[in-house]
C-alpha positions as CSV (number, residue, x, y, z in Angstrom):
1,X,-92.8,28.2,-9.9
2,X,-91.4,29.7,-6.5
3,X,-87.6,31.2,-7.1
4,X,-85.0,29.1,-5.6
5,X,-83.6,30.5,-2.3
6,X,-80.9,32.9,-2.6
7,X,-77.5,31.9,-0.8
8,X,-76.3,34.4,2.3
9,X,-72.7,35.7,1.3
10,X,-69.7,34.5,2.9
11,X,-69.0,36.7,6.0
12,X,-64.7,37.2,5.0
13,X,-64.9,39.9,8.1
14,X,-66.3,37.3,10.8
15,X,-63.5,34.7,9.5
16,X,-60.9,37.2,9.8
17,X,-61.8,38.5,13.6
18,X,-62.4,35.1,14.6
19,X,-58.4,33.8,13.2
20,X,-57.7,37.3,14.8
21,X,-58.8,36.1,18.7
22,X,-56.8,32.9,18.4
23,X,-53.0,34.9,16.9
24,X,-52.2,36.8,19.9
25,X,-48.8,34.5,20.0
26,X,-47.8,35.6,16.4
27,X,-45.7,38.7,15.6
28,X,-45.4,38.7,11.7
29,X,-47.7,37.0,9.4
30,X,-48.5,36.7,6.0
31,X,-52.3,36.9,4.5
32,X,-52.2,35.3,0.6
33,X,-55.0,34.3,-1.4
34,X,-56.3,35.4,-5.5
35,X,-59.2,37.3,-4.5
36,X,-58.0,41.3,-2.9
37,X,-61.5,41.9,-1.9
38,X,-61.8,38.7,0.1
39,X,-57.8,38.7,1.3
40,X,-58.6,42.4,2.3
41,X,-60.8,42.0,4.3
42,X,-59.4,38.5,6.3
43,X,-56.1,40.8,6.8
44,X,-57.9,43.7,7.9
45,X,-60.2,41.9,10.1
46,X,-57.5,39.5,11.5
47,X,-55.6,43.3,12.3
48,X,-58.8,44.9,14.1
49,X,-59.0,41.8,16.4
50,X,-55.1,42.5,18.0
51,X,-55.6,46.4,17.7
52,X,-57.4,46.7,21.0
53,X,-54.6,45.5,23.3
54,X,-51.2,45.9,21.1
55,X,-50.1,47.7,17.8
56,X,-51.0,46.2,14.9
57,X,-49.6,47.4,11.1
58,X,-51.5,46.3,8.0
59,X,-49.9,46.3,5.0
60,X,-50.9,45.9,1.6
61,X,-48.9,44.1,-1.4
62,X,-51.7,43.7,-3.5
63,X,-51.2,46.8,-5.5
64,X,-54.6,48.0,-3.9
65,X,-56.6,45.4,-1.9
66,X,-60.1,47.7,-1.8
67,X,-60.6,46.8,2.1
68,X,-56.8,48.2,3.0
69,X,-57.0,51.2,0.7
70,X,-60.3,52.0,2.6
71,X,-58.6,52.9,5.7
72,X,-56.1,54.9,4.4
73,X,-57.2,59.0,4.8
74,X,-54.0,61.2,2.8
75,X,-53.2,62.1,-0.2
76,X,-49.9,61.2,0.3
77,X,-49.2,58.1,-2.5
78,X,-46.1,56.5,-0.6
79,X,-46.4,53.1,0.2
80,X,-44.5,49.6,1.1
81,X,-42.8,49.8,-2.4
82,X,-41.7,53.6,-1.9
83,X,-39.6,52.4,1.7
84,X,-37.8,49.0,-0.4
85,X,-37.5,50.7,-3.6
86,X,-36.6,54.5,-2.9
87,X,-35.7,54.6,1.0
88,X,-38.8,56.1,2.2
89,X,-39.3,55.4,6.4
90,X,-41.7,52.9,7.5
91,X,-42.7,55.7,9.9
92,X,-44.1,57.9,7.2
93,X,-45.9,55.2,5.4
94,X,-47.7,53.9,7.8
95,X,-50.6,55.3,9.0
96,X,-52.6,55.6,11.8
97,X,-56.5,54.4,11.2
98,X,-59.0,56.7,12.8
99,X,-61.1,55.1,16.1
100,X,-59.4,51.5,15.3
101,X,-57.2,51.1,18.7
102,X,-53.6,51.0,17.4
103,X,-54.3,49.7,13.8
104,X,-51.8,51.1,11.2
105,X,-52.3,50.7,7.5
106,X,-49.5,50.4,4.9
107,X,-50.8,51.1,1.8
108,X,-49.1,49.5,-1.1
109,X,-47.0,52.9,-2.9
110,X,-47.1,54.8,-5.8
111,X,-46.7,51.8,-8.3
112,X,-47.2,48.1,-8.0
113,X,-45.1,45.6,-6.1
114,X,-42.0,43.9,-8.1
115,X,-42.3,41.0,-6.0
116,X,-38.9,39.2,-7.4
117,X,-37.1,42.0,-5.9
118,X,-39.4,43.0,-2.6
119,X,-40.7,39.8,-1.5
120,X,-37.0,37.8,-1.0
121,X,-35.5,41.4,0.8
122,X,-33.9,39.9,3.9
123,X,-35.3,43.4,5.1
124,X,-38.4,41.4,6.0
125,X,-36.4,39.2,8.3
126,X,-35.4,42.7,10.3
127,X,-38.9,43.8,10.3
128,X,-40.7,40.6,11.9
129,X,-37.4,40.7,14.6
130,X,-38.7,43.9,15.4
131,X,-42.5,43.6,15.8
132,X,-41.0,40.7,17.9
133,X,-39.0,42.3,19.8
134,X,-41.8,45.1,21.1
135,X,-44.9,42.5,21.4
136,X,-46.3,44.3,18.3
137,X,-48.6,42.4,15.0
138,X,-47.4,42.9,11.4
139,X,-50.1,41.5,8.8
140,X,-49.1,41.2,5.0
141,X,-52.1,41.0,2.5
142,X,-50.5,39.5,-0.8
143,X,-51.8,38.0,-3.8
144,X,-50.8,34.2,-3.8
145,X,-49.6,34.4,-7.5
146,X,-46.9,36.7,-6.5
147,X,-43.2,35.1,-6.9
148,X,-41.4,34.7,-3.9
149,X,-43.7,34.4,-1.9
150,X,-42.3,31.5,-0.2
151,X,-39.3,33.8,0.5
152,X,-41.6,36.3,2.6
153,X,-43.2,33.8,4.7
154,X,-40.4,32.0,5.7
155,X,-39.3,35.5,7.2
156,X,-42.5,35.6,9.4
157,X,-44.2,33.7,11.5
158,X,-46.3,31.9,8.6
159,X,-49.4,32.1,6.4
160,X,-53.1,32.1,6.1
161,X,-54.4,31.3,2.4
162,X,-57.9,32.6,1.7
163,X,-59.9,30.8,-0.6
164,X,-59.6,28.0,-2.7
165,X,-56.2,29.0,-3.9
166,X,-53.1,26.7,-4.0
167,X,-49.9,27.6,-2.7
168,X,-47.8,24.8,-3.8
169,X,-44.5,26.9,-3.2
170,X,-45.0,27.0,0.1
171,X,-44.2,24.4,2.9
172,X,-47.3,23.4,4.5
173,X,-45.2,24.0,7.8
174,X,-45.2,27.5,7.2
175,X,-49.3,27.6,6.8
176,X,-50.7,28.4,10.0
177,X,-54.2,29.0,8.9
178,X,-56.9,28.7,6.4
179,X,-60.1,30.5,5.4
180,X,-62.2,29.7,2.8
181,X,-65.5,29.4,1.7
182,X,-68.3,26.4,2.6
183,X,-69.1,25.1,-0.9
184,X,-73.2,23.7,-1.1
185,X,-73.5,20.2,-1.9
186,X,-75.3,19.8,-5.1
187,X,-78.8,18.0,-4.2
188,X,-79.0,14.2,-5.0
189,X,-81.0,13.0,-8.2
190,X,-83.8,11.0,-7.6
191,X,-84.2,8.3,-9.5
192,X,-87.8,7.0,-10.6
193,X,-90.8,6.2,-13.2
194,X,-91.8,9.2,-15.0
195,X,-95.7,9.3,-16.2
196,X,-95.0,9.4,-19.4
197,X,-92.8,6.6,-19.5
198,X,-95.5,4.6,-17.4
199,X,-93.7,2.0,-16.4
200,X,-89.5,0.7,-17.2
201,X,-88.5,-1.0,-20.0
202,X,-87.3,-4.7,-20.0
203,X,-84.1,-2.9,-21.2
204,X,-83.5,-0.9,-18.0
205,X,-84.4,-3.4,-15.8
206,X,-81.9,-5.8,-17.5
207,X,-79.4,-3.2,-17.3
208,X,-80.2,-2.5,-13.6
209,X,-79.6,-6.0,-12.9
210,X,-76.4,-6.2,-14.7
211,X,-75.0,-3.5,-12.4
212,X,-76.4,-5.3,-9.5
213,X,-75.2,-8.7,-10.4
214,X,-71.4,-6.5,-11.1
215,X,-72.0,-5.2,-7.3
216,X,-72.6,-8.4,-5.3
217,X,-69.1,-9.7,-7.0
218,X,-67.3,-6.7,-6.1
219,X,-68.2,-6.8,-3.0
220,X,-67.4,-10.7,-2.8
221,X,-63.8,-9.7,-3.9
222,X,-63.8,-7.1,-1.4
223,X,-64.8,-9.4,1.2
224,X,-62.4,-11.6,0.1
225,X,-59.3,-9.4,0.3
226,X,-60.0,-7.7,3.1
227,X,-60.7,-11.0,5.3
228,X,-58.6,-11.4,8.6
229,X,-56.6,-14.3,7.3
230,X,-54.0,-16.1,10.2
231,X,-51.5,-14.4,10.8
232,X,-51.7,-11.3,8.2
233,X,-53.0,-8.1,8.9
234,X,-56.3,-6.3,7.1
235,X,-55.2,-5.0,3.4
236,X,-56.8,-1.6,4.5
237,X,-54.1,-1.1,7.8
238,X,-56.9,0.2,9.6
239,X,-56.2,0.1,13.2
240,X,-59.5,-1.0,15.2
241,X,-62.4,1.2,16.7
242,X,-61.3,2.1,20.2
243,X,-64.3,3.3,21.1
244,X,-66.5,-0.2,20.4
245,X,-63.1,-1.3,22.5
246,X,-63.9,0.6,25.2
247,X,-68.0,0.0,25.2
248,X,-67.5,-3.6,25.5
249,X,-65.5,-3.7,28.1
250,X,-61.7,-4.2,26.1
251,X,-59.5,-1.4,26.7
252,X,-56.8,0.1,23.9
253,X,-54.4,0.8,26.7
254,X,-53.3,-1.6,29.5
255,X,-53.1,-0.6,33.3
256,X,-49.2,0.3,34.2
257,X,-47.0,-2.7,34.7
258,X,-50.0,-5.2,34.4
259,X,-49.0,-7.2,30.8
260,X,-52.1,-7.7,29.0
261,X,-53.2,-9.6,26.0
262,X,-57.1,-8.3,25.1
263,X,-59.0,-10.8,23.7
264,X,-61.4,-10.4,21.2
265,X,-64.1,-12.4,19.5
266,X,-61.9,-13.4,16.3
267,X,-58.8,-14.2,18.5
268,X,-61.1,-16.6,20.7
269,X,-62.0,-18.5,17.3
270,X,-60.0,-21.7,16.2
271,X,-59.2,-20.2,12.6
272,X,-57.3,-17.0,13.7
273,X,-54.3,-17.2,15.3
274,X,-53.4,-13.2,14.8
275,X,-53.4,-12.2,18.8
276,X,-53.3,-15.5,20.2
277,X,-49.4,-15.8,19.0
278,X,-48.3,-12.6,19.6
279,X,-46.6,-12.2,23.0
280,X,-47.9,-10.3,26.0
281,X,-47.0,-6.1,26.1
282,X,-45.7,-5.1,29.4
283,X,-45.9,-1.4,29.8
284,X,-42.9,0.0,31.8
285,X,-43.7,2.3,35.0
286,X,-45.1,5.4,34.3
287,X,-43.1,8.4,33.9
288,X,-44.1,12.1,35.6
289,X,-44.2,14.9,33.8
290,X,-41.7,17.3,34.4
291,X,-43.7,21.0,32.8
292,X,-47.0,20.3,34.6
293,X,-47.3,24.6,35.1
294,X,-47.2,24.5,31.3
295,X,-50.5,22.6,30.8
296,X,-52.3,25.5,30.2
297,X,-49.6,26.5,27.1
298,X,-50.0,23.5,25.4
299,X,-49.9,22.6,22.0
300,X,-51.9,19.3,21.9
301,X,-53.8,19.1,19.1
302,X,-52.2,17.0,15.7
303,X,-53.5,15.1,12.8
304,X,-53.1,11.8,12.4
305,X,-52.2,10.6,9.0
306,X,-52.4,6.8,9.2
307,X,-51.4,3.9,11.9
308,X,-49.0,1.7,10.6
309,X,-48.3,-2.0,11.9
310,X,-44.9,-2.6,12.0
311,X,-42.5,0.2,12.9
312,X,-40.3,0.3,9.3
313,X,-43.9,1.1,8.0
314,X,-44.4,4.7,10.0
315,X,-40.6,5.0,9.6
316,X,-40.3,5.0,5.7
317,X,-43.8,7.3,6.1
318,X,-42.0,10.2,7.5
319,X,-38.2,9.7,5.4
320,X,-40.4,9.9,2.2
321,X,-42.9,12.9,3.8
322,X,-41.3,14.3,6.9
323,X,-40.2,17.4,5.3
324,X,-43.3,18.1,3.9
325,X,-44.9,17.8,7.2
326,X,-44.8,19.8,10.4
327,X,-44.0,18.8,13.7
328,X,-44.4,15.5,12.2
329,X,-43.5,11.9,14.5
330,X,-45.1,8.6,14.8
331,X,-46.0,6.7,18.8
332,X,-46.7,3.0,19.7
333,X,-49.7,2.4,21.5
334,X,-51.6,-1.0,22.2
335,X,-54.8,-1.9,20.5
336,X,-56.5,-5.1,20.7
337,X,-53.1,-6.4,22.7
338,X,-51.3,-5.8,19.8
339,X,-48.7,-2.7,18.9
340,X,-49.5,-0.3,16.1
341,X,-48.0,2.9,15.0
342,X,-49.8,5.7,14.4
343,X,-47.9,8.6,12.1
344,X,-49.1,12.8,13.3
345,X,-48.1,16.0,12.2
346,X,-48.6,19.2,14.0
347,X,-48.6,20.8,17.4
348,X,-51.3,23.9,17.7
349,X,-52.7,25.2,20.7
350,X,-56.3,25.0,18.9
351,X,-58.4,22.5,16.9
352,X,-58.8,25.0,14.4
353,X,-55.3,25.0,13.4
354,X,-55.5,21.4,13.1
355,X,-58.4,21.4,10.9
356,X,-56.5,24.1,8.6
357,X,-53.8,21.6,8.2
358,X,-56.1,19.0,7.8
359,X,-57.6,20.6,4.7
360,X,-54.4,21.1,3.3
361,X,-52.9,17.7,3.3
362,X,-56.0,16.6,1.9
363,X,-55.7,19.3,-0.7
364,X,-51.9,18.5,-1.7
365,X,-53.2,14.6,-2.2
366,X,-50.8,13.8,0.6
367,X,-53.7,12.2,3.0
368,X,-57.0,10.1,2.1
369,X,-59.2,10.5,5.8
370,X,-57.2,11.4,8.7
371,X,-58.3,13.5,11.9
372,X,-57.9,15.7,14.5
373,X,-56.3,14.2,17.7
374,X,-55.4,15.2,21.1
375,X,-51.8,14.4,21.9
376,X,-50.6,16.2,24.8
377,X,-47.5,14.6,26.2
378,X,-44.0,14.5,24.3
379,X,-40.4,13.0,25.8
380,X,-38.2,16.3,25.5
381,X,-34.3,15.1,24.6
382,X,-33.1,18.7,24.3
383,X,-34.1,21.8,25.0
384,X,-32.3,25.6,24.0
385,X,-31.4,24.5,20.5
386,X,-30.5,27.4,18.7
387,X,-33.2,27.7,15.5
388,X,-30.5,27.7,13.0
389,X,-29.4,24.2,14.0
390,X,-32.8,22.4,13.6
391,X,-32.7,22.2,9.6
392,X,-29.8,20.1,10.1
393,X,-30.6,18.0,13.1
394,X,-33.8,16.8,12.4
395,X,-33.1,15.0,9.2
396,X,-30.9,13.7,10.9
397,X,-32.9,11.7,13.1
398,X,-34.9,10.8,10.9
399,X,-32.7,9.2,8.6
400,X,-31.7,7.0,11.6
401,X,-35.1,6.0,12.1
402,X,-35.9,8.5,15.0
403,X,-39.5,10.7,15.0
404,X,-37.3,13.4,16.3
405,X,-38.7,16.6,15.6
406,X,-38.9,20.5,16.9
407,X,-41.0,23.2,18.4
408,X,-40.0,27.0,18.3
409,X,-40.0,28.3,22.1
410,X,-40.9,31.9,23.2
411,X,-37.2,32.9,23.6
412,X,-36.7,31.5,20.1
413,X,-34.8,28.3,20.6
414,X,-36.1,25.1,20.2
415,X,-36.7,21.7,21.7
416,X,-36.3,18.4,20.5
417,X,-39.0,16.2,21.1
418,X,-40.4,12.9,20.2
419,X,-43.7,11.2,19.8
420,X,-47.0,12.3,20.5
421,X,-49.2,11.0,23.4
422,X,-52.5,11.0,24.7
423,X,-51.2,9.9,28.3
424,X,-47.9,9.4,30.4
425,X,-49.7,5.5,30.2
426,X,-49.3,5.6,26.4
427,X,-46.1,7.4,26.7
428,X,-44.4,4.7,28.7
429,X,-44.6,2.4,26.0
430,X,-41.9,4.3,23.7
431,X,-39.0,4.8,26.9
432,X,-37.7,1.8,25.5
433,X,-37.2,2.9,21.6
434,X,-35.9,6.3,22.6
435,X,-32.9,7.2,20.8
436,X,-29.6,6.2,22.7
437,X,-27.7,8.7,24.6
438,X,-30.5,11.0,25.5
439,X,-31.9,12.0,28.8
440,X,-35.6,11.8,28.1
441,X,-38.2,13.8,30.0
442,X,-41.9,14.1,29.7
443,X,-43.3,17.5,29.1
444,X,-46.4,19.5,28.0
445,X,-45.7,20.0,24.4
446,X,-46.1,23.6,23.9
447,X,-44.4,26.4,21.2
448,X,-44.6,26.4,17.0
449,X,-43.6,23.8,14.7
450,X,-40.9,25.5,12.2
């Protein structure tokens, strides 16, 4: 009997440099997971990828993370706790790390971290103001246990959890990242006559047959409530495959100015009446977009949660979940000649930092399927909003049925956008819905969700 294969160890260090590439636009971040080893070396990692071309501090709260204490040469004990608790400089305790670019190391101090009284020390708030301030990268290794956490992170620019650890304190707005490790699928059992049992027993095949007999009705019943009935929507408010759309020769999207009613093979039969009733869309002209130099600065990729059929539907969907959500809005476009709504969160420069929100609004239970999508294109209704007034005007907005919602500039104020949109085309179809008052204007969306 030949030894099962042995499984090839996660590589943290390859995760960490890769996050590392992709974080040159952050200034302060947070590292959390259970595991010191596997947090270590993510934080570490993450630091050696921005070391080259800026300086980059690493510090450890972890009372010891293995990876961080190994780049630390002194005898000297003083640490991150020594500088809150007893006054010592950040300039003593941090330490330069032989051959490593500008990579510092912090290491955690002469006795654990008290992380009710370090971790909420508006200190923090100073500290990522000024790695801001002189383009420089502070990275924070601590255990995702610790209390208060949530207080550090929302004094940097967010966090990356490592492993399968929750973070339920934290607002997955704040999570800007993920790494954890692939799990193996368990192989399938195979199901079939033994030789010693020869042969199944009338028993088994009865049974088999019960459970088949069970499966046809279920599926009858399924069949049965999720038929296209007149006038009523599909139970499962799935919006239909564009792509199939597309192949045979029924676009989602109509041309600019052209109304359009797409036919398909159940509106052309004499029991449905779904699309044959409903009135033609006319799609207003096209606006321009005003940011086309920014294109390259984009933000475009979201996920979308689920596409509603009626407005009130994505509407309720972010008043019960908005502020659980980042970035998060809903946009109108045209399928099948009719007018859906599909709900997305998020604005990141990368699919990866999709995906990583992805996985954790699937973890939290706050979304069955969803997906990465490419949404580009926002209407803009204010721009230089100072960052302490979004808490307040957002809600707001969406309280008033609005998908208002706000990205972090460079300079540090904000702007107001709404929707999300694959195309000016699509984005024409929500100039009329736009809230009242407002000068809209088409940009690139680009900056961080708060």
């Amino acid at each position: 009997m030949t030894a099962p294969p042995t499984r090839r160890p996660f590589d943290w260090d390859a995760a960490g440099r890769e996050l590392g590439e992709k974080f040159g636009e952050y200034n302060a971040v947070v590292v959390a997971g259970l595991d010191p080893v596997a947090t270590g070396r993510v934080a570490v990692a993450l630091a050696r990828a921005q070391s080259g071309h800026r300086r980059v501090a690493v510090g450890d709260l972890f009372a010891e993370s293995p990876p961080i204490q190994a780049l630390v040469h002194t005898d000297d004990p003083h640490g991150i706790v020594d500088s809150f608790l007893y006054g010592v400089s950040l300039t003593k305790i941090a330490r330069q790390v032989p051959e490593a670019g500008q990579l510092y190391v912090m290491p955690s101090g002469t006795e654990p971290p008290t992380y009710e009284e370090i971790l909420p020390n508006p200190r923090w708030h100073r500290l990522s103001a000024g790695f801001r301030e002189v383009g420089a990268l502070l990275v924070l290794a601590v255990p995702t246990s610790a209390p208060q956490l949530e207080k550090l992170v929302a004094a940097t620019d967010g966090v990356i959890l490592v492993g399968d650890s929750a973070a339920s304190q934290i607002p997955l707005a704040r999570v800007i990242g993920s790494v954890r490790e692939p799990r193996q699928r368990p192989p399938a059992p195979i199901l079939g006559l033994t030789q010693e049992s020869g042969g199944m027993s009338r028993g088994r095949l009865a049974a088999f047959g019960g459970i088949g007999l069970t499966l046809v009705a279920a599926g009858v019943a399924a069949w049965l409530a999720y038929r296209p009935l007149a006038g009523s929507v599909p139970a499962s408010r799935k919006e239909p495959d564009c792509a199939a759309l597309a192949a045979s020769g029924h676009p989602c999207v109509p041309k600019p100015g052209q109304p359009t009613v797409a036919m398909t093979p159940d509106s052309a039969r004499s029991d449905s009446t779904r699309d044959s009733t409903k009135a033609p869309v006319v799609v207003p002209s096209v606006p321009a977009v005003a940011n086309p130099g920014d294109s390259a600065a984009a933000a475009p990729f979201a996920v979308q949660l689920i596409a509603e059929n009626m407005q009130a539907g994505a509407i309720l969907k972010l008043q019960q979940d908005g502020k659980n959500l980042p970035a998060a809005t809903f946009s109108p476009v045209i399928i099948q000649g009719v007018r859906w709504f599909k709900v997305v969160s998020g604005a990141f420069a990368t699919s990866a930092g999709a995906d990583s929100l992805l996985t954790r609004l699937r973890q939290r239970k706050l979304l069955r399927d969803g997906s990465v999508v490419r949404l580009p294109f926002a209407f803009r209704i204010d721009s230089g909003v100072p960052a302490s007034a979004v808490a307040a005007l957002v809600p707001t907005y969406i309280e008033h049925g609005q998908p208002v919602y706000a990205l972090r500039q460079a300079d540090g104020t904000a702007w107001l956008l709404v929707g999300a949109y694959e195309s000016p085309e699509q984005a024409a179809l929500y100039l009329e819905s736009l809230p009242s008052g407002t000068r809209p204007v088409l940009v690139y969306r680009k900056g961080r969700s708060f």
